[in-house]
N, CA, C and O atoms as CSV, one atom per row, in Angstrom:
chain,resi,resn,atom,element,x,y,z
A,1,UNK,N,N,6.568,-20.113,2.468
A,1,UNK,CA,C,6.378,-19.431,1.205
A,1,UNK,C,C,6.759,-17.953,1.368
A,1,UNK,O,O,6.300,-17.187,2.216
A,2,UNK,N,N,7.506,-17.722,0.594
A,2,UNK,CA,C,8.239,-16.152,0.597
A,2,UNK,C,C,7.069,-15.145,0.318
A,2,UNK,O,O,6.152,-15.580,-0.378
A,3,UNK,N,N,6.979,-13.770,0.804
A,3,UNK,CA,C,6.120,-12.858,0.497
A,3,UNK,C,C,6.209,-12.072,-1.179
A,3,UNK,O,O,7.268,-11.585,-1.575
A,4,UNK,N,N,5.047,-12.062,-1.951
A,4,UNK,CA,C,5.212,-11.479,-3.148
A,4,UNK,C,C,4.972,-10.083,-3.263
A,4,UNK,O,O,3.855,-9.569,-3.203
A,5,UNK,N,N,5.902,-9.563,-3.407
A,5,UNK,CA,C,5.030,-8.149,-4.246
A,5,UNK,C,C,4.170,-7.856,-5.432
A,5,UNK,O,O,4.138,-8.814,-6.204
A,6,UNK,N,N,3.355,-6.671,-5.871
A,6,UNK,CA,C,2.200,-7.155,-6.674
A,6,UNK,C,C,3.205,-7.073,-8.303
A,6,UNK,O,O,2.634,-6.972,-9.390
A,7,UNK,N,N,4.340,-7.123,-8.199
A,7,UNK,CA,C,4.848,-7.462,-9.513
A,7,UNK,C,C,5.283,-9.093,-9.785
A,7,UNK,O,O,5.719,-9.656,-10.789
A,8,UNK,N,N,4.965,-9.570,-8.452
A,8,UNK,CA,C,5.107,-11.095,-8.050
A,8,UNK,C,C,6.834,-11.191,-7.818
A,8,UNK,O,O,7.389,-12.266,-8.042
A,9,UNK,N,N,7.358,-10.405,-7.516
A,9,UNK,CA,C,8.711,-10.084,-6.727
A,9,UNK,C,C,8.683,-10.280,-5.562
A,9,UNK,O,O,7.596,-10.235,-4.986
A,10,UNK,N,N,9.777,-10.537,-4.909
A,10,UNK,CA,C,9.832,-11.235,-3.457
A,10,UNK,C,C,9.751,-9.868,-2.812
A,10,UNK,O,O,10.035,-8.929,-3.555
A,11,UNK,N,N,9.474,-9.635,-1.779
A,11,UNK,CA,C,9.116,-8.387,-0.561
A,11,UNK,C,C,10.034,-8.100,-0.107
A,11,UNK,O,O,10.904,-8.879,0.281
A,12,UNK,N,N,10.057,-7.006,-0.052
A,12,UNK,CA,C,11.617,-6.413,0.624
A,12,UNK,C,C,11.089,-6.155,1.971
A,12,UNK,O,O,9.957,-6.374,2.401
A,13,UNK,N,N,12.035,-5.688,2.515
A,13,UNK,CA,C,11.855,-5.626,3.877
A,13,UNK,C,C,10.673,-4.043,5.005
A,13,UNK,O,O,10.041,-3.993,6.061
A,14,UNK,N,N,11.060,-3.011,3.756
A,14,UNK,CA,C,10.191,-1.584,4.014
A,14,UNK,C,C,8.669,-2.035,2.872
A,14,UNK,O,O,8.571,-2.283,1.670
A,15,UNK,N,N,7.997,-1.983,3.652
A,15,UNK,CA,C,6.400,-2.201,2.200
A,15,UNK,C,C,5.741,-0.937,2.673
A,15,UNK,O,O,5.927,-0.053,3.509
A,16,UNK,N,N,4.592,-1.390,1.419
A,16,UNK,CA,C,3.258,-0.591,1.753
A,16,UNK,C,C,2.360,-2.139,1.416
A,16,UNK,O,O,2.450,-2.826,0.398
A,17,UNK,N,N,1.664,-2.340,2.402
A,17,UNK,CA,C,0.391,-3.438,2.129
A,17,UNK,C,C,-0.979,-2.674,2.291
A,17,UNK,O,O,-1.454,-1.874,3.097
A,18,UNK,N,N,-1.344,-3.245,1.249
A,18,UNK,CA,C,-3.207,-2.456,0.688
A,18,UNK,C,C,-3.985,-4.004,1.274
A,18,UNK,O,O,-3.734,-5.123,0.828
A,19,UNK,N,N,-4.547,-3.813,1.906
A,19,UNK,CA,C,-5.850,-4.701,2.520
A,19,UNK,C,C,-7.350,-5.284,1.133
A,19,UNK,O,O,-8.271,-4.715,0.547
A,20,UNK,N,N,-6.949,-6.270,1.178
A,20,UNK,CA,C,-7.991,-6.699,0.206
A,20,UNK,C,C,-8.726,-7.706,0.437
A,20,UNK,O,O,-8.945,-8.688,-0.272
A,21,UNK,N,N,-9.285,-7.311,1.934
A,21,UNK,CA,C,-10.208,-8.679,2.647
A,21,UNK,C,C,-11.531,-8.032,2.495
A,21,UNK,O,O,-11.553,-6.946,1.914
A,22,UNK,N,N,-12.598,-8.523,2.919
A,22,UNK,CA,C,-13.675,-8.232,2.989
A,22,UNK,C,C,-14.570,-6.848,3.095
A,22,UNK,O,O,-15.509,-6.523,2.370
A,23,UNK,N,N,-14.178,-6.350,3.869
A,23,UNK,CA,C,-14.429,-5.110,3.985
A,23,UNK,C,C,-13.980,-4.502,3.497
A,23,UNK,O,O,-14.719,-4.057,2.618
A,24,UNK,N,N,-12.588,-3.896,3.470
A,24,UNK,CA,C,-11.562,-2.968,2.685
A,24,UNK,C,C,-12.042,-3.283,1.178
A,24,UNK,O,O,-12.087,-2.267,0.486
A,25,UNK,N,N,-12.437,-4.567,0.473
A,25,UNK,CA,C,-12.541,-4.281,-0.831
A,25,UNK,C,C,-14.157,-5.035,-1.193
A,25,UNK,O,O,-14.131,-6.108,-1.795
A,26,UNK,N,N,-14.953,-4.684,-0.967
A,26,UNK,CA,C,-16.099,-5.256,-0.410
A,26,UNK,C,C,-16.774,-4.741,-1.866
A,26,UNK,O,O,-17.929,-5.086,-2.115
A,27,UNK,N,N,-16.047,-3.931,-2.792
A,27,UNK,CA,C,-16.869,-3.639,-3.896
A,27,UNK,C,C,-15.635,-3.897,-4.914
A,27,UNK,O,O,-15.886,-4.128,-6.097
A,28,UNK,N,N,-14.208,-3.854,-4.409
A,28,UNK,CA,C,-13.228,-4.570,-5.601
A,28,UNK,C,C,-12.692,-2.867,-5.693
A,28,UNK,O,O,-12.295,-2.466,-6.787
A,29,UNK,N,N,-12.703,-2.088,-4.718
A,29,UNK,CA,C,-11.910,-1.340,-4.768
A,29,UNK,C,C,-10.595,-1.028,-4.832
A,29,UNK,O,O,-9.937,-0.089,-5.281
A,30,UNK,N,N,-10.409,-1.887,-4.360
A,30,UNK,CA,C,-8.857,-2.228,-3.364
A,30,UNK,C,C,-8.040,-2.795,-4.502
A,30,UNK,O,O,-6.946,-2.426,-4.929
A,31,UNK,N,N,-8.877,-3.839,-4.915
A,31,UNK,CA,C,-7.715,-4.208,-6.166
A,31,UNK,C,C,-7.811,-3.068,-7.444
A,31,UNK,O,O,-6.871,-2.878,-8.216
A,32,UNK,N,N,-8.773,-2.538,-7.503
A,32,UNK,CA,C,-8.632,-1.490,-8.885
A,32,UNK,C,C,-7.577,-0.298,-8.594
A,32,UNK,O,O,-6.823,0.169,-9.447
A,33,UNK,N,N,-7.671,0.212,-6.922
A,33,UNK,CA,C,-6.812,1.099,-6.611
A,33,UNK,C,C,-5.185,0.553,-6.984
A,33,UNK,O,O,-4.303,1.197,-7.553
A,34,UNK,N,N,-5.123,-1.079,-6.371
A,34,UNK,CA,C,-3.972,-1.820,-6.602
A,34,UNK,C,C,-3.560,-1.426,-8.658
A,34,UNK,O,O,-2.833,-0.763,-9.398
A,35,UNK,N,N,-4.448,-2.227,-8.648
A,35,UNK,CA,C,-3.799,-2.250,-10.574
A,35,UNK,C,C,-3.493,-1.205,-11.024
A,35,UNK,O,O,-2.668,-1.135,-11.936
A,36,UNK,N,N,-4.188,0.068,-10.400
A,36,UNK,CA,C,-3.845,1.343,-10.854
A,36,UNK,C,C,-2.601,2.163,-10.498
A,36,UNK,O,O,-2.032,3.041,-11.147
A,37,UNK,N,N,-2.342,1.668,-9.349
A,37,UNK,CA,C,-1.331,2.392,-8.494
A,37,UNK,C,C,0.107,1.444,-9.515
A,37,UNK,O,O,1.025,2.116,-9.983
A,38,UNK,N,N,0.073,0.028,-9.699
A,38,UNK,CA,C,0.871,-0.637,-10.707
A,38,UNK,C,C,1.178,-0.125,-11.887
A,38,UNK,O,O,2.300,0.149,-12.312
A,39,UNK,N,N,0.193,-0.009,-12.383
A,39,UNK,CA,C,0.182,0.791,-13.843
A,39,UNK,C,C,0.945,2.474,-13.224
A,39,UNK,O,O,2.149,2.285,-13.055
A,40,UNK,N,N,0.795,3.030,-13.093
A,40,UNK,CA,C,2.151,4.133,-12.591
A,40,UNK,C,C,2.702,4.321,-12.488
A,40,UNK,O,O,3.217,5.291,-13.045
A,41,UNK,N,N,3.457,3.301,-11.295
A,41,UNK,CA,C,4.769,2.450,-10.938
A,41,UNK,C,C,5.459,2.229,-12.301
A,41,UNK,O,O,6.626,2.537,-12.543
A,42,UNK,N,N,4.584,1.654,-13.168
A,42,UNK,CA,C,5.316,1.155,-14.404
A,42,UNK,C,C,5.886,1.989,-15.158
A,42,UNK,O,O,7.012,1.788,-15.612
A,43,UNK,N,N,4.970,3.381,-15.475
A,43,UNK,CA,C,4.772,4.334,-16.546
A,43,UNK,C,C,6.126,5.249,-16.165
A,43,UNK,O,O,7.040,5.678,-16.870
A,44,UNK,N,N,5.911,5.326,-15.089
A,44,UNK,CA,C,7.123,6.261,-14.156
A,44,UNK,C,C,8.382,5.711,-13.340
A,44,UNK,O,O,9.087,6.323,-12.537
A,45,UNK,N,N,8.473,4.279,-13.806
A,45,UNK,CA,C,9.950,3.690,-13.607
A,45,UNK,C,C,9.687,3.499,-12.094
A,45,UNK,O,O,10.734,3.150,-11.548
A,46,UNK,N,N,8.465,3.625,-11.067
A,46,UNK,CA,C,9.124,3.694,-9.705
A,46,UNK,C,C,9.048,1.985,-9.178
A,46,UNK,O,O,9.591,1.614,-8.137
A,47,UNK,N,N,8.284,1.058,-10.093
A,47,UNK,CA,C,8.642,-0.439,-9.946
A,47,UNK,C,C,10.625,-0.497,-10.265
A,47,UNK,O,O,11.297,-1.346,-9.680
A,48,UNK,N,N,10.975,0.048,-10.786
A,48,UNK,CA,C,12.557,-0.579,-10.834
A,48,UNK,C,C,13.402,1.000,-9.671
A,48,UNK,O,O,14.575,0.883,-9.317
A,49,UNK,N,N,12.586,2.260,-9.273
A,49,UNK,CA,C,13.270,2.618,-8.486
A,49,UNK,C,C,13.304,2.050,-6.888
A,49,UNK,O,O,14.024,2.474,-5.984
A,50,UNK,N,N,12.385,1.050,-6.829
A,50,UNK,CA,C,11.913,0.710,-5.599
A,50,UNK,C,C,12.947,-0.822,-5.241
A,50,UNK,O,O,13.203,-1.117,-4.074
A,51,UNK,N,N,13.424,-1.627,-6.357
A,51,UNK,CA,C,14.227,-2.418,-6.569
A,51,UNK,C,C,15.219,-2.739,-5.413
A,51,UNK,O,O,16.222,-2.027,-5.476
A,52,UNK,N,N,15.212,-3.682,-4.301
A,52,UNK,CA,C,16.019,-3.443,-3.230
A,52,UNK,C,C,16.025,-2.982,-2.117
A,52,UNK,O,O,16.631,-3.370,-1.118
A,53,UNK,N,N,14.893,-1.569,-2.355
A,53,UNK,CA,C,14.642,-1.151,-0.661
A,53,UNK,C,C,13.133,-1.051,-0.431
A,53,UNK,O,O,12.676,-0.754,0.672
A,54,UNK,N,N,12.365,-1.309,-1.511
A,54,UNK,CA,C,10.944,-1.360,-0.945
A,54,UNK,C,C,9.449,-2.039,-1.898
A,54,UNK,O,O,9.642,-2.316,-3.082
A,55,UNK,N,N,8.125,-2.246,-1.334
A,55,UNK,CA,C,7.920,-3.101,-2.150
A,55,UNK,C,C,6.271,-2.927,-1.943
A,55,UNK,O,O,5.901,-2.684,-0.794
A,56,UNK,N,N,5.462,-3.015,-2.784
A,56,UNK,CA,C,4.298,-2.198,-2.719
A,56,UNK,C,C,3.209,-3.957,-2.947
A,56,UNK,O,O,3.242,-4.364,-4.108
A,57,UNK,N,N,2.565,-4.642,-2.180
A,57,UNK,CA,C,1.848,-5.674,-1.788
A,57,UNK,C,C,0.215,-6.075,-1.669
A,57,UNK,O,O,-0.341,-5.002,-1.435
A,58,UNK,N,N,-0.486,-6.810,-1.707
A,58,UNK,CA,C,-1.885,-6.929,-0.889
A,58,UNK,C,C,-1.689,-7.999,-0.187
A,58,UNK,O,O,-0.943,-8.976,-0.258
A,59,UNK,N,N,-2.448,-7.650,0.456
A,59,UNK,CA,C,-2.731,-9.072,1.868
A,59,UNK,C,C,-4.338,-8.852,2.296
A,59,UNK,O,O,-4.965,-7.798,2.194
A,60,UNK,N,N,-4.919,-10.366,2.894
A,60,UNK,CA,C,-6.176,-10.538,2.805
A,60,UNK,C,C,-6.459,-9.596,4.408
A,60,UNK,O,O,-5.600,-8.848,4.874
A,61,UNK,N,N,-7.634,-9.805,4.972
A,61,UNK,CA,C,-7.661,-9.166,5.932
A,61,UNK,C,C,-7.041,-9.123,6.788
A,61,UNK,O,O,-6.561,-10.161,7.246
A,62,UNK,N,N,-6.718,-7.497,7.539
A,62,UNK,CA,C,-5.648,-7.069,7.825
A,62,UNK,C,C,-6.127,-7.007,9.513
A,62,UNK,O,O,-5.297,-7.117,10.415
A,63,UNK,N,N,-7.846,-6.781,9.798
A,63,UNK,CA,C,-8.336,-6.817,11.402
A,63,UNK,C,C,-8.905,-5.806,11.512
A,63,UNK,O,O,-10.085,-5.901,11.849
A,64,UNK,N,N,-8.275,-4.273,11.261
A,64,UNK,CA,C,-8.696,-3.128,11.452
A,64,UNK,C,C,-10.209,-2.516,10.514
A,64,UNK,O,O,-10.174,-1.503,9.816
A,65,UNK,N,N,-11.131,-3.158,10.655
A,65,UNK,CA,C,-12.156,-2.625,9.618
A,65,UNK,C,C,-13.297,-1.997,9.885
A,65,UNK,O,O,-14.499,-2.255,9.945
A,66,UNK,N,N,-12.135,-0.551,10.116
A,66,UNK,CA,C,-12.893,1.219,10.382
A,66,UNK,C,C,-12.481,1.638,9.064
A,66,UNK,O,O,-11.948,0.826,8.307
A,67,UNK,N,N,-12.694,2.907,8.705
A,67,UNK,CA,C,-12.261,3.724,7.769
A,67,UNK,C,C,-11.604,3.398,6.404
A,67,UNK,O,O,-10.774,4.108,5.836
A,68,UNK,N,N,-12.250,1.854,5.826
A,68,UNK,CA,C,-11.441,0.917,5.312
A,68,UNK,C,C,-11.689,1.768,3.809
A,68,UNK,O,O,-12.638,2.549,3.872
A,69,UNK,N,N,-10.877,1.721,2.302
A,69,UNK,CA,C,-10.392,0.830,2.823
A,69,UNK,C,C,-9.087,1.336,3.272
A,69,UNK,O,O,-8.696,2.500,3.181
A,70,UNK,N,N,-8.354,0.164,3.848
A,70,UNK,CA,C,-6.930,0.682,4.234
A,70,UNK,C,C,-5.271,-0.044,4.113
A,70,UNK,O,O,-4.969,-1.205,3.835
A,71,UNK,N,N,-4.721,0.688,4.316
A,71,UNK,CA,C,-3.161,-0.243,4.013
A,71,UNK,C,C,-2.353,0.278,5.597
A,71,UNK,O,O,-2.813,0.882,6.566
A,72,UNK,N,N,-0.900,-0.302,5.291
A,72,UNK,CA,C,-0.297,0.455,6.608
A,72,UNK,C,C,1.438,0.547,5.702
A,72,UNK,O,O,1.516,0.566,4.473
A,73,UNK,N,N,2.560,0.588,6.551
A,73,UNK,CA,C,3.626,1.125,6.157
A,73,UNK,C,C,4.798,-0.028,7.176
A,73,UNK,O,O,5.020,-0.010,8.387
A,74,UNK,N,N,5.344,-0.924,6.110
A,74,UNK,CA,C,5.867,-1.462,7.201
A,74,UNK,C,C,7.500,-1.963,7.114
A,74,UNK,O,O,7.983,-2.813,6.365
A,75,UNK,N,N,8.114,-1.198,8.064
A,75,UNK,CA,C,7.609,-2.021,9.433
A,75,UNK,C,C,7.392,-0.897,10.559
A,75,UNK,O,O,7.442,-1.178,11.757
A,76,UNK,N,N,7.155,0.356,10.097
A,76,UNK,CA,C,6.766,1.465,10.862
A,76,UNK,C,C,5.579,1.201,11.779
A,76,UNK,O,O,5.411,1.783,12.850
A,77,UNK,N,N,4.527,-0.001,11.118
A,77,UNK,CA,C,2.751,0.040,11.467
A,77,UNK,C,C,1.977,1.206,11.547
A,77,UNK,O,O,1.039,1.455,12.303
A,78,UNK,N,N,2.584,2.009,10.513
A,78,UNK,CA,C,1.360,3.121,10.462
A,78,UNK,C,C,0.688,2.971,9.318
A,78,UNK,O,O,1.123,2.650,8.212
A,79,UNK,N,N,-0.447,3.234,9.670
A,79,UNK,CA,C,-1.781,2.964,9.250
A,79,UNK,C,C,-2.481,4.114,8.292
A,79,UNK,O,O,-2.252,5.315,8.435
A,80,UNK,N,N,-3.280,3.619,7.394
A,80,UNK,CA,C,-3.356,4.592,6.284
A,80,UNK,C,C,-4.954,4.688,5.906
A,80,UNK,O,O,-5.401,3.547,5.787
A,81,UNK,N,N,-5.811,5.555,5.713
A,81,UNK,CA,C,-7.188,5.517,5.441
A,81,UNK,C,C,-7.599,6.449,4.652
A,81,UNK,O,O,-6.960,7.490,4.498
A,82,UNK,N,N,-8.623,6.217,4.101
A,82,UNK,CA,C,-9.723,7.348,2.957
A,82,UNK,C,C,-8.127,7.418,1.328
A,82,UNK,O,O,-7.609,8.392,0.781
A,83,UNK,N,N,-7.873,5.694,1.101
A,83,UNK,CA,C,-7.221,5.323,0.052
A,83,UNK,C,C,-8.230,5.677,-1.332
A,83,UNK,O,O,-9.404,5.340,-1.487
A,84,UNK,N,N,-7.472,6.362,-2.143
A,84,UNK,CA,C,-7.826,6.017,-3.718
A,84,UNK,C,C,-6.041,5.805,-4.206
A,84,UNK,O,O,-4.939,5.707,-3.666
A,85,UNK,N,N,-6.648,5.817,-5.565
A,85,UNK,CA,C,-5.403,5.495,-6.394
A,85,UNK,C,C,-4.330,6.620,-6.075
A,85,UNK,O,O,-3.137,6.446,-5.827
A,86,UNK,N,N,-5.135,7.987,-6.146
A,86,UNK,CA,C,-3.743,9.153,-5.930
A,86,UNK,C,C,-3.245,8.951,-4.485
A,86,UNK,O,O,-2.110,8.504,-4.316
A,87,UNK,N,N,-3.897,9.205,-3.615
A,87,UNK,CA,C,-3.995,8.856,-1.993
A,87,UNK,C,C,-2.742,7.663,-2.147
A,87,UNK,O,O,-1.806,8.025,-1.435
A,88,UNK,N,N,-2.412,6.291,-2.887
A,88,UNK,CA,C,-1.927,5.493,-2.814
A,88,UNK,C,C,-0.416,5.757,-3.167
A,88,UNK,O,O,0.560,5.479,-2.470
A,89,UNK,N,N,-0.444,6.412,-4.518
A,89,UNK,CA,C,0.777,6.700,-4.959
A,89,UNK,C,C,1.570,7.864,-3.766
A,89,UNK,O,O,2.697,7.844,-3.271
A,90,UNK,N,N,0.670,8.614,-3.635
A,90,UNK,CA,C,1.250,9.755,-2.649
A,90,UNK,C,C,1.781,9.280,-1.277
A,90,UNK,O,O,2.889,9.595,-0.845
A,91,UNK,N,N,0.807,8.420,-0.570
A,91,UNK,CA,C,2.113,7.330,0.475
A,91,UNK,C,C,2.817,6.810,-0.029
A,91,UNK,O,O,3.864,6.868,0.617
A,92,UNK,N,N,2.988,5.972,-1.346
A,92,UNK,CA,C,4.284,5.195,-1.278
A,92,UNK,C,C,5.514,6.352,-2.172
A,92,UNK,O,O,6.740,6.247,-2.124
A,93,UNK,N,N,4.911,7.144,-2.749
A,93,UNK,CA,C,6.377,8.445,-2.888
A,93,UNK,C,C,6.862,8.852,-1.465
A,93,UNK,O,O,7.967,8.577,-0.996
A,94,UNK,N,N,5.829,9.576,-0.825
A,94,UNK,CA,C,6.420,10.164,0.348
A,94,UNK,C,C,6.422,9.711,1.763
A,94,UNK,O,O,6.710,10.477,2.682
A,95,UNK,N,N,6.001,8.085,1.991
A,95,UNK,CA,C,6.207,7.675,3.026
A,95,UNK,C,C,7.821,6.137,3.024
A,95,UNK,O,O,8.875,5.742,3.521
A,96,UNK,N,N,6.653,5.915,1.937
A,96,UNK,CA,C,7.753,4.397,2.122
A,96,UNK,C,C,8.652,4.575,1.106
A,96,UNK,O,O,9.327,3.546,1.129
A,97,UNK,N,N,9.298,5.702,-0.298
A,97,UNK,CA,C,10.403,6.195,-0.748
A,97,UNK,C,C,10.761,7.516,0.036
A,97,UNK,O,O,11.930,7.852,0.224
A,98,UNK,N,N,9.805,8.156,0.430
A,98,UNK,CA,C,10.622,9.517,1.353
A,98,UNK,C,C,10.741,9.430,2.762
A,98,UNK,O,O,11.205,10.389,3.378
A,99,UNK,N,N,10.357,8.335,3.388
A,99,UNK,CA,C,10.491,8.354,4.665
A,99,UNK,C,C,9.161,9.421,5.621
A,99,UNK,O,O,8.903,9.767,6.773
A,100,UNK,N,N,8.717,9.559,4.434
A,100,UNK,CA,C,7.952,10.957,5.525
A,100,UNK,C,C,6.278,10.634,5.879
A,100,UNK,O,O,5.645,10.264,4.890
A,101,UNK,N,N,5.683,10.708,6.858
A,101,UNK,CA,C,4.490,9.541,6.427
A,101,UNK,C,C,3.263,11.005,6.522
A,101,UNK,O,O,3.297,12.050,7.172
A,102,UNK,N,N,2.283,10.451,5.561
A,102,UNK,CA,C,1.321,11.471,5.368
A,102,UNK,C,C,0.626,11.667,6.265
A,102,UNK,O,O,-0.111,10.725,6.558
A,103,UNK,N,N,0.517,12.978,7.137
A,103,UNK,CA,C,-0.310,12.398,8.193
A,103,UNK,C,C,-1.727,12.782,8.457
A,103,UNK,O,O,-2.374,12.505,9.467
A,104,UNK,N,N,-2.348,13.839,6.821
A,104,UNK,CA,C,-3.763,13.805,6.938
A,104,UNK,C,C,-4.670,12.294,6.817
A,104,UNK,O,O,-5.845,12.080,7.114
A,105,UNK,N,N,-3.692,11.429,6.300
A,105,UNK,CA,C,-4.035,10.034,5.563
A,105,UNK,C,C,-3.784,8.875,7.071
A,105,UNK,O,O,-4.099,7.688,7.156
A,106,UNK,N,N,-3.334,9.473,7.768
A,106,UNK,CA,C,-3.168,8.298,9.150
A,106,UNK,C,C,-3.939,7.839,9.526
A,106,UNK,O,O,-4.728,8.780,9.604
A,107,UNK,N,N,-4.460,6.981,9.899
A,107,UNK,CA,C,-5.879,6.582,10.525
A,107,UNK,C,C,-5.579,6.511,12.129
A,107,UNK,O,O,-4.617,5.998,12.701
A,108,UNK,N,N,-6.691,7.179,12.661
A,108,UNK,CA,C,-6.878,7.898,13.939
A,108,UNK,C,C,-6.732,6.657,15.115
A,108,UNK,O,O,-7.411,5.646,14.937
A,109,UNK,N,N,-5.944,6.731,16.180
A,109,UNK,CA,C,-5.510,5.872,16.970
A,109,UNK,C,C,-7.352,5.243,17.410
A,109,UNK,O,O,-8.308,5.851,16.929
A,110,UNK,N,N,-7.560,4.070,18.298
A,110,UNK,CA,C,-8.580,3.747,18.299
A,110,UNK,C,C,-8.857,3.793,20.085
A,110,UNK,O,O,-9.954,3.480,20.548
């Protein structure tokens, strides 16, 4: 089964995956940050600028559940923590469309 993105588009190969297992969304954070960060994407065209080179996802638990909740950047595997909705949009502008990864938002090697 092919990977979906949360527009239910097939996954490109550069993502951002938001963690929506147990912990990471243990109050339904994770998906409200998700729907919200969608709704943006939409408002501001970056669902059709992303078209081809990148692709914004959830997946159930991810393992890492410190500083949750959290996503990572892939296929870099860097790791992302203390997510809200702005926090969300701001990695996927400037990590996974700018290449540049945030690095107050990194989550601390273990």
């Amino acid at each position: 089964m092919a990977l979906k993105d949360i527009f239910g588009q097939p996954a490109e190969a550069r993502r951002l995956v938001v963690c929506v297992g147990p912990c990471c969304n243990k109050t339904g954070e994770a998906e409200v940050f998700l729907e919200e960060l969608r709704q943006t994407m939409l408002a501001e065209g970056l669902d059709e600028a992303m078209v081809g080179t990148a692709s914004c996802m959830r997946r159930a638990c991810l393992g890492k559940c410190t500083g949750e909740p959290l996503a990572y950047i892939h296929p870099e595997e860097v790791w992302y923590h203390q997510l809200s909705p702005a926090n969300l949009l701001r990695i996927l502008r400037e990590h996974l469309l700018g290449l540049r990864p945030v690095a107050e938002l990194i989550l601390p090697e273990e």
